[in-house]
N, C-alpha and C positions, 0 to 999 in steps of 0.2 A: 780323246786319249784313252778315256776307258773301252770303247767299246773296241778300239783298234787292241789294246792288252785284250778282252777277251776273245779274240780270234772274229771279230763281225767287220765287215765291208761297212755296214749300215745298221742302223737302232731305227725300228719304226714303233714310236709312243701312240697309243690308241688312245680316245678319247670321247664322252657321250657324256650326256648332260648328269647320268649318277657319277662315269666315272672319270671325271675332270682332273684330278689332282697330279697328274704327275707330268702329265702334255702342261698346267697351269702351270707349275716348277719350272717348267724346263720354258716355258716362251712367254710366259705373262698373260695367255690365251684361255680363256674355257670356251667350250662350245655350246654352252646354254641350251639348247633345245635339238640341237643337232649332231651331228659325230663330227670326227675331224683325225688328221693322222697326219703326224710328225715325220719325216724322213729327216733324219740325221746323219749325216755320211760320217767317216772318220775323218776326212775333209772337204772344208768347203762351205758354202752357205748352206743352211737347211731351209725347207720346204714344208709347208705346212696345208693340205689341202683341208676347206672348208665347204661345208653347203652355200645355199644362196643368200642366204642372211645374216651367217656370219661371215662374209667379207667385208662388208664396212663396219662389224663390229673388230675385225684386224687391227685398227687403230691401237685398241688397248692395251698391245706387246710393246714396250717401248724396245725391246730386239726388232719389231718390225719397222717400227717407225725412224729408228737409228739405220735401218739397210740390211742389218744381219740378220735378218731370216725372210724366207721369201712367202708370199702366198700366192695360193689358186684354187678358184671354184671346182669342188668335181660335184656337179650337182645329183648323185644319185644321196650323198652328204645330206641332203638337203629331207623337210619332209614329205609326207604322202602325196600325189598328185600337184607339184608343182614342176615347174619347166625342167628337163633334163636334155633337151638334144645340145644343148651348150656346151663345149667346155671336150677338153681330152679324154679319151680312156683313161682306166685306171691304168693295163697292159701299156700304153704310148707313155704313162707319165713315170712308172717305174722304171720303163728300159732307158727312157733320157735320163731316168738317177740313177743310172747306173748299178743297177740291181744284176743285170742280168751277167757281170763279171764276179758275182759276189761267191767267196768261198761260203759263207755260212751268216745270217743274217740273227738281227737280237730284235725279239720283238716284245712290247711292254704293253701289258694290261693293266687287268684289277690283280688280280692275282697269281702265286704260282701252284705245281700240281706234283702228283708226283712223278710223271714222266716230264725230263727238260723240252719233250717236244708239242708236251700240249699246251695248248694256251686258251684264253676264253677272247681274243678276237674273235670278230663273227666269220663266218666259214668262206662267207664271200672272197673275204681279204686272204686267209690263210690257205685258200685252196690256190687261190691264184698267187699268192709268196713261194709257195712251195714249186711251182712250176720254174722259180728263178733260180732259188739255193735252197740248201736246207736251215731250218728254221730252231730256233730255241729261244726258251722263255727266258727272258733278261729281266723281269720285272722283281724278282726281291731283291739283284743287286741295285735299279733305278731308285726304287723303294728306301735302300740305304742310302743313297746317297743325301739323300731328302734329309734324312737324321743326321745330317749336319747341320743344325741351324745358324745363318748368318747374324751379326750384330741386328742386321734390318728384319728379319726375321723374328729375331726372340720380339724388338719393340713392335712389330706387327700384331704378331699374338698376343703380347700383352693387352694392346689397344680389344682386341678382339674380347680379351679373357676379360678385361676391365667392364666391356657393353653387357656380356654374359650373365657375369655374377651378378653387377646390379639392376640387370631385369629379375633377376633370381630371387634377389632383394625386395625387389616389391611386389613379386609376386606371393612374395613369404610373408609379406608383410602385409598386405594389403586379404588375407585371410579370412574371408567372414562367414558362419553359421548360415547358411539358405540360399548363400551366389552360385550358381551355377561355373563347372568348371570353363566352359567358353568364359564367363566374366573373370572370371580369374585368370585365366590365360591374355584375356584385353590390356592388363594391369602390366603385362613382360614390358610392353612398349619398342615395340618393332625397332629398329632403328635406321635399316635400311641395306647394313652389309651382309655379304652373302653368306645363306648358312650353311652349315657342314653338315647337318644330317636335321633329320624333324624336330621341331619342336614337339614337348608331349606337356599336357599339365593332365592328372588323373584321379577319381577317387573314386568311390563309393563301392556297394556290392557288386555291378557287372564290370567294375577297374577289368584293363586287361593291357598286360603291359608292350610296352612298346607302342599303344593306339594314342592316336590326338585324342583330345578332349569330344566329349559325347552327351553332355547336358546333366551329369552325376551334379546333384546339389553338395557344397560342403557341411558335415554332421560331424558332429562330437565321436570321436571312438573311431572314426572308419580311416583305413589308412589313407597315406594321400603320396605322390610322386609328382615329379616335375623336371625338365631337362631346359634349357636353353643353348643352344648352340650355332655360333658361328665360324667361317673358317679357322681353324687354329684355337678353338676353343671347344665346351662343351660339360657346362656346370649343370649335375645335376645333383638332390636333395631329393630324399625320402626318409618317410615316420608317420606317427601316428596323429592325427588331429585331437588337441584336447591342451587344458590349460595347466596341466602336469600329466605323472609319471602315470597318475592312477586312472585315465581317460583311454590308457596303450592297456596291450595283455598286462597279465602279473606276471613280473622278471622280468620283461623286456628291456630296460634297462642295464637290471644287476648283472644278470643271464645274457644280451643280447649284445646293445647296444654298445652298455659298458666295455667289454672284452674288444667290440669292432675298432673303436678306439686307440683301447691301448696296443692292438698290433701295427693302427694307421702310427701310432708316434713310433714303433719298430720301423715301421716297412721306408719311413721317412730319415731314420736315423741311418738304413741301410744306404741311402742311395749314394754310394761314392765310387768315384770316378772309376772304372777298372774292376769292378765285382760282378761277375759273371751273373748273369738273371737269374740263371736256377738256383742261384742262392737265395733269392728274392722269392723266387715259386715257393722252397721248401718253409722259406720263414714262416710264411702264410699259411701254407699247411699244417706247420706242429704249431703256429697260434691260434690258426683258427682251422679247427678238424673238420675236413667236409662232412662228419656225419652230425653233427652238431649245426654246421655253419652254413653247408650247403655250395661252399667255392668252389662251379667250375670252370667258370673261364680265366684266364691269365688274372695274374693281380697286378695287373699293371699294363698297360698298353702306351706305344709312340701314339699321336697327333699333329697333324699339321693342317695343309689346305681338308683333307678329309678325316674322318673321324675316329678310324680306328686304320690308319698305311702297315701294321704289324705290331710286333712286340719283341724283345729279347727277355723276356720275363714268360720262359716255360718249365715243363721239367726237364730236368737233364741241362738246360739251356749253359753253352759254354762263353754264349756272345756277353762281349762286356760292357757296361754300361761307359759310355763316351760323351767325351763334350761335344756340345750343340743336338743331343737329344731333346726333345719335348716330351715329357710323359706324364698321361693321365692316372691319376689316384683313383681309378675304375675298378675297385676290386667289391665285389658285389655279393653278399651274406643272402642267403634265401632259407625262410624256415617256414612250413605249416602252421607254425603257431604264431609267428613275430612276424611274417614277412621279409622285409628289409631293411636297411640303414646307409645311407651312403653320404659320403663327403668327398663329391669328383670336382676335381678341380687341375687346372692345369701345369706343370711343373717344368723350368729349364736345368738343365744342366750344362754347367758354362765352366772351364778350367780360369784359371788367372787371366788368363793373356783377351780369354773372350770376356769374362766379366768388366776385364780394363777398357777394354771395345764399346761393349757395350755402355760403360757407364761413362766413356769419351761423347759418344757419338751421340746418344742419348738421353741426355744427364734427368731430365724427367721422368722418363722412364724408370730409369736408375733408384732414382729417391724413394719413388711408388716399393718397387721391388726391395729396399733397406726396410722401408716400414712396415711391412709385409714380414719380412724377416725379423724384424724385432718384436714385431704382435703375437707371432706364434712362438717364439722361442720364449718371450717376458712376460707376455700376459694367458698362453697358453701351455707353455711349459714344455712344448718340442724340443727335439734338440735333431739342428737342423745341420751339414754339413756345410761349409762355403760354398761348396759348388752347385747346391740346391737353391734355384730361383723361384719363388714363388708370384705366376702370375697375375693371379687374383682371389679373393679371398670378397667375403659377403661383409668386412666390415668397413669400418670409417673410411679405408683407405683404397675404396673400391667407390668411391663414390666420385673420381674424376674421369670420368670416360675416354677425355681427350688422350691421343699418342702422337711422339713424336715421329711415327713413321705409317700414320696415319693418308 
């Protein structure tokens, strides 16, 4: 329906083992190690062509397994030097979907550009689309549609955000003077489900952010980071190593810390339903001044199957915050003298009608996310709107991993 509203014959969803998330939304599919590409007609069954190896991992779509969505090998999908004389052209399988009647086709990536006609499909695919109709980037409206999240969705990520935090947890916990960051990283406790971007645990003088762990010993005084992240989740914590305030610079608290805080119980207090993001951006800006504080990227970003699908939190930003968003508390302070401070964690936003949904459908779920809400508004002193879900959180109440949509 949507793609037929925006003037497309057909939606083709691109997909490779970094950029899975939206081909996974749309059919229950990733392509783990290989590519893979979605034809969507405006009607009809759609088609999902995979490599050699994932066709018996096809299974996993239950759209596939119920009959509504089709699959087939196009082994070029496939990787280096394995069998490819098998199997249709790409040319014989688009003109049997029907491509070659199309006024204008919608093609979805990682991202969008500023021309609606570029796209970051590999050139292979879009030289030969372009031969059929002409082509435009559909990928920030696929993108939104994603930011609706379903009752089964929110208790998804919950589940996710629950595994997160409390590897987070003993990673934080388990802290000792001379272990090597690999040992501390050993401590997260894998758990098995798939994750949305790298793991990082980090310290010492050659830290370099964004890297895995590199054999840095933990020391008194030296900063330290860490992230955990799995689909729909993505907890990270950074600060200083040390048994109080006086082991970090001087101020880093009064001056630093302190302040990053109190705009986190602002930027929390903002989130209600229908407040346009750039309200959000400026918050952050006249709380925390980038020449002080260092914020430049978004203070706030969406989450889902990947780890940053956009944000409505820019400047100028007119988009409004909506129910069935997930959004990350990613807003990240950088100074030459303090470094960083962070409290990422992951956040729903749910009107009435989804909160009754979800708290129907998943009543476990449910209780997690009250107590959650009661810990930071009663014993932390937030003040938090109804429609703000929080999904996990490092304390008592992050300590049951299991979900009901598990």
């Amino acid at each position: 329906t949507r793609a037929r509203a925006l003037g497309y014959s057909h939606l083709l969803v691109y997909g490779d083992r970094e950029h899975y998330a939206n081909l996974l939304w749309a059919t229950g599919f990733d392509p783990r190690f290989e590519e893979a590409l979605l034809i969507l007609p405006a009607e009809g069954t759609p088609l999902l062509l995979v490599g050699n190896e994932c066709i018996g991992y096809l299974r996993i779509s239950g759209l596939y397994t119920a009959g509504l969505l089709r699959g087939e090998v196009y082994p070029p999908f496939s990787l280096m030097d394995q069998p490819r004389a098998h199997g249709r052209t790409l040319r014989e399988i688009l003109t049997a979907e029907g491509l070659g009647d199309s006024p204008k086709l919608g093609v979805v990536g990682w991202k969008e550009y500023d021309e609606p006609t570029q796209s970051d499909l590999p050139s292979y695919l879009i030289d030969l689309l372009r031969q059929f109709a002409p082509i435009e980037n559909a990928t920030r409206a696929f993108t939104r549609l994603r930011a609706q999240a379903s009752p089964w969705e929110i208790a998804y990520f919950e589940g996710s955000n629950v595994a997160a935090a409390e590897a987070m947890r003993r990673i934080l916990f388990g802290l000792r003077e001379g272990l090597t960051d690999h040992q501390v990283a050993t401590q997260g406790g894998y758990n098995g489900r798939p994750m949305a971007c790298h793991w990082t645990v980090k310290t010492g003088p050659t830290r370099v952010s964004l890297a895995s762990a590199s054999g840095n010993e933990i020391r008194l005084g030296e900063f330290f980071s860490a992230n955990v992240s799995y689909w729909g989740s993505n907890c990270c914590r950074c600060g200083w190593l040390g048994f109080d305030a006086n082991d970090a610079p001087a101020g880093y608290v009064d001056e630093f810390a302190g302040p990053y805080v109190a705009a986190m119980a602002a930027w929390f207090e903002h989130l209600t339903l229908g407040r346009p993001g750039g309200e959000l951006f400026d918050l952050i800006q006249r709380l925390l001044p980038f020449e002080q504080y260092g914020i430049f990227l978004n203070p706030g970003h969406l989450i889902h199957f990947d780890e940053w699908p956009g944000s409505p939190i820019y400047a100028g930003s007119a988009e409004p915050l909506t129910s069935g968003m997930i959004l990350q508390s990613d807003i990240i302070p950088t100074s030459p003298r303090f470094s960083s401070t962070r409290m990422e964690d992951s956040y729903a936003l749910a009107d009435a009608a989804l909160r009754a949904a979800v708290a129907e459908q998943y009543p476990t779920v449910w209780a997690r996310i009250e107590q959650r809400r009661e810990f930071m508004t009663g014993s932390l002193g937030f003040v938090l709107p109804p429609e703000v879900l929080p999904l996990a959180l490092i304390d008592k109440h992050a300590r049951h991993a299991g979900t009901d949509a598990a």
